[in-house]
C-alpha positions in Angstrom: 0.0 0.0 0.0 1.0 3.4 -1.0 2.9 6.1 1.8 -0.5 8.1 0.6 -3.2 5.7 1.1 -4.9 4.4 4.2 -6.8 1.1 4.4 -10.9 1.3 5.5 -12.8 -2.1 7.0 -16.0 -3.6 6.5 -18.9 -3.0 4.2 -20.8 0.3 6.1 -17.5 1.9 5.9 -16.6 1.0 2.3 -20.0 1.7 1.0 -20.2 5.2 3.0 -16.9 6.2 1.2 -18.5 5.2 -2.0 -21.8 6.9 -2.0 -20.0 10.3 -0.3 -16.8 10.2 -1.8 -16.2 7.8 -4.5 -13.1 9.5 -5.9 -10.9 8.7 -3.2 -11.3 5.1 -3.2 -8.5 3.1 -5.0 -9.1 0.0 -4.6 -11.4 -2.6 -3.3 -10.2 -5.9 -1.9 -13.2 -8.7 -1.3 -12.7 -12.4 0.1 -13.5 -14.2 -3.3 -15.1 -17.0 -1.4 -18.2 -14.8 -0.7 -21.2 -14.4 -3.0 -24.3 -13.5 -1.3 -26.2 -10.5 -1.6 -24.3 -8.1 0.4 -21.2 -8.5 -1.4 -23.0 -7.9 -4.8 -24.7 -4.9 -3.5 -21.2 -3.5 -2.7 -19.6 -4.1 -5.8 -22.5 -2.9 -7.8 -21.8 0.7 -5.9 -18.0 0.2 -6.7 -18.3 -0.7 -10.1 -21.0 2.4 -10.6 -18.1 4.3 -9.2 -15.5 3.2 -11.4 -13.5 1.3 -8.5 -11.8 -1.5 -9.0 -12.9 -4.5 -7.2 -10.4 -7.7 -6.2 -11.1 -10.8 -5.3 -8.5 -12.7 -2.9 -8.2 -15.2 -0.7 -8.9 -15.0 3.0 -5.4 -15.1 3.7 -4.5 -12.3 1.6 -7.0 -9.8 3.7 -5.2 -11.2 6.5 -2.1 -9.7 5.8 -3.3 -6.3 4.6 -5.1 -5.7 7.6 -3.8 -8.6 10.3 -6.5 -9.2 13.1 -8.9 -6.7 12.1 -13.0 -7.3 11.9 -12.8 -6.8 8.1 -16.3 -9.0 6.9 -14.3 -9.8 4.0 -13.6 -6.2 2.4 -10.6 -3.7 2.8 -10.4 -1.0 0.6 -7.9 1.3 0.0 -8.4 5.0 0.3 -6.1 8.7 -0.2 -4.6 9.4 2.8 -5.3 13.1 2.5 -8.7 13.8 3.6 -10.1 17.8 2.7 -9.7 20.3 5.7 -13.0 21.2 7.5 -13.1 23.9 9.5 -16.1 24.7 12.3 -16.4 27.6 10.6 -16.8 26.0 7.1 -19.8 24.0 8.9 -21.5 26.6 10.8 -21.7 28.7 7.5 -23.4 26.4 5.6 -26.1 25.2 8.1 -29.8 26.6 7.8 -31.1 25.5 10.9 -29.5 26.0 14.6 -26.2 23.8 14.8 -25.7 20.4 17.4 -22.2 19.7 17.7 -20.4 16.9 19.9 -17.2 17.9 21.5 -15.5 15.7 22.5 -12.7 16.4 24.9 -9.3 13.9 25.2 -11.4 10.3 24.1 -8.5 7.8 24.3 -10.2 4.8 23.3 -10.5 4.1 19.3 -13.7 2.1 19.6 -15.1 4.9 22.1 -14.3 7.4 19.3 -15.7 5.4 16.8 -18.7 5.0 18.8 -19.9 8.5 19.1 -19.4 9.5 15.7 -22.1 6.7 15.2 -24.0 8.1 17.6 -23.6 11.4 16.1 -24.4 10.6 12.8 -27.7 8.5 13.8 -29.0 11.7 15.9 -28.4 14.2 13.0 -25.2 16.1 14.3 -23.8 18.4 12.4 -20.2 17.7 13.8 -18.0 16.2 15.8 -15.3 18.8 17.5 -12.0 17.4 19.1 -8.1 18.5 20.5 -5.6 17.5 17.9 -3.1 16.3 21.0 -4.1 13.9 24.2 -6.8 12.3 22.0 -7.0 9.2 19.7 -7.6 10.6 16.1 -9.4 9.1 13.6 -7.4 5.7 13.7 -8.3 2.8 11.2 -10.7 0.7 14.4 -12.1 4.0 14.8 -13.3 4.4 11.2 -14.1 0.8 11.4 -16.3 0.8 14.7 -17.9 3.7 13.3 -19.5 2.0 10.5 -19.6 4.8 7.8 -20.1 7.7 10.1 -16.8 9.1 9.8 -16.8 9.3 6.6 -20.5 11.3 6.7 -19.5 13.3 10.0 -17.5 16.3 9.8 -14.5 15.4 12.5 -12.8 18.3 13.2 -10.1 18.6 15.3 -8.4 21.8 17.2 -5.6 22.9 18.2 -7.3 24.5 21.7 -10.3 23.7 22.2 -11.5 26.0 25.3 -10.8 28.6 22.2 -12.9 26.9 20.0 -15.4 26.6 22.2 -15.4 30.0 23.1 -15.8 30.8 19.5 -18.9 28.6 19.4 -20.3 30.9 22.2 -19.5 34.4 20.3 -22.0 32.5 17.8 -25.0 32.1 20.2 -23.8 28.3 20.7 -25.0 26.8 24.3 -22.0 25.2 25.1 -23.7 22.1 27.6 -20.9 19.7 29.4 -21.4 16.6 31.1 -20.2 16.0 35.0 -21.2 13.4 37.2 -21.3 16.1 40.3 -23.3 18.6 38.1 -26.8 20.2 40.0 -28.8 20.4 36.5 -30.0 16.7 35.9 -30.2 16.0 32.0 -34.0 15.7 31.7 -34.5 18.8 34.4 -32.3 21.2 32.8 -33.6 24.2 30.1 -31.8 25.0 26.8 -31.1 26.8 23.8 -31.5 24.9 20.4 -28.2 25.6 19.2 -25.7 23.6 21.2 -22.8 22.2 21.7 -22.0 18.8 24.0 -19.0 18.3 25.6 -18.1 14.9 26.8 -14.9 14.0 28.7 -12.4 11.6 28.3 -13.0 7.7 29.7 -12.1 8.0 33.6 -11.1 11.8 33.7 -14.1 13.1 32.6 -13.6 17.1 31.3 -10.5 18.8 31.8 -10.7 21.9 34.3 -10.4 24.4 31.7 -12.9 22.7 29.4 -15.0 22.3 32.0 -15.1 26.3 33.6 -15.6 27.7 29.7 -19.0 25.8 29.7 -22.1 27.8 29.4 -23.7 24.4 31.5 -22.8 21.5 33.4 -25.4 18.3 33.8 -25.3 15.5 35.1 -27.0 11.8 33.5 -29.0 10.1 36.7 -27.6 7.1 37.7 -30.2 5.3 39.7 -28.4 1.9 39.7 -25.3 1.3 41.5 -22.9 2.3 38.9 -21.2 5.2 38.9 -20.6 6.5 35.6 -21.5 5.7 32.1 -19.4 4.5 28.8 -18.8 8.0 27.3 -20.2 6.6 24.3 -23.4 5.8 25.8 -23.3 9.0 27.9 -23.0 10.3 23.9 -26.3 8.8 23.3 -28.4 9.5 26.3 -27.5 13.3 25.9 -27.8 13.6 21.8 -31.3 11.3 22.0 -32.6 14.2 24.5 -31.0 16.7 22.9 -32.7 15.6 19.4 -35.7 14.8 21.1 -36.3 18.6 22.2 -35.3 20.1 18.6 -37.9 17.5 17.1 -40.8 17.7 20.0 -43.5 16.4 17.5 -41.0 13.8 16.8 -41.7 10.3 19.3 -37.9 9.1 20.1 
């Protein structure tokens, strides 16, 4: 594989890049043993696309791509993604923005994770630190099942900055902490927001924390302590959602 190409996992991945950006994709390797319906579906999009398609052995996928949860596909991609800014996002929305900020997610499939979330609830972003967090990694991409490649993922180089900047744009800037007085379903807000959820264990970082507009807190009635960030992800987004869409029955 090529210094400027990455490798992307599993159908909903390799279908997402070819319905929302079909020029970048090389190359599509697929376990020639398979035939069913799935497969075909796939490389009907690929061959619509004008992307080649290869058939290999198992073994083969193996080594491009040892001990990942492939399903039989790995396609090769351009390394170089295009640049999004916040800004280039926030100017092209008609309708108040939802963004998830994530601050200092360690975890690839946590990552991954949310931008599923995100994507299923609608978000128009996803906001992160360019140091002391994952990136987009290749399980990332993969757990996220096509959403990073339909989910802005921006990342910053200071991100009580940018959220500042989202609050000089009428943004509600809303984070997450366990020992927060609002509880989720209690607490009032704008439309346009922005979620900040902390890092697995640490939760948000001081300063992250003090440039909130809001803190709340998720109720834990059981004997747990804290959630998954991933599923704190969902529980806040599904309300959030829920309250921009009232007529809506999530």
């Amino acid at each position: 594989m090529s210094t400027h190409s990455r490798l992307i996992f599993g159908f909903h991945s390799t279908l997402a890049k070819l319905r929302h950006d079909p020029g970048a994709v090389r190359e599509i390797y697929v376990d020639a043993s398979r035939h069913d319906a799935r497969l075909r579906d796939l490389v009907a999009h690929a061959e619509f696309a004008a992307v080649r398609v290869m058939p290999v052995d198992p073994a083969r996928l193996e080594a491009l791509a040892p001990g990942a949860r492939h399903q039989g596909v790995i396609a090769t991609v351009g390394a170089t993604q295009r640049h999004v800014t916040l800004d280039d996002v926030l100017d092209t929305l008609d309708e108040p923005p939802f963004l998830l900020v994530l601050d200092g997610i360690q975890d690839p499939h946590n990552l991954g994770a949310c931008l599923r979330v995100a994507d299923a609830v609608g978000a128009h972003a996803v906001i992160a630190p360019k140091d002391r967090a994952v990136g987009l990694t290749q399980t990332a991409v993969k757990v996220a099942s096509g959403a990073a490649e339909t989910v802005p993922y921006i990342t910053v180089t200071n991100l009580a900055r940018a959220l500042r900047e989202m609050k000089e744009r009428d943004i509600w800037v809303i984070g997450t902490d366990a020992l927060a007085k609002d509880d989720l379903y209690a607490a009032q807000w704008s439309t346009a927001t922005a979620w900040v959820l902390g890092a697995e264990g640490d939760g948000l970082r001081r300063l992250t924390r003090e440039t909130c507009d809001q803190l709340v807190s998720i109720p834990m009635l059981g004997s747990v302590a804290s959630l998954n960030v991933s599923v704190a992800t969902g529980v806040c987004l599904y309300e959030a959602r829920r309250r921009r869409n009232p007529a809506v029955d999530l």
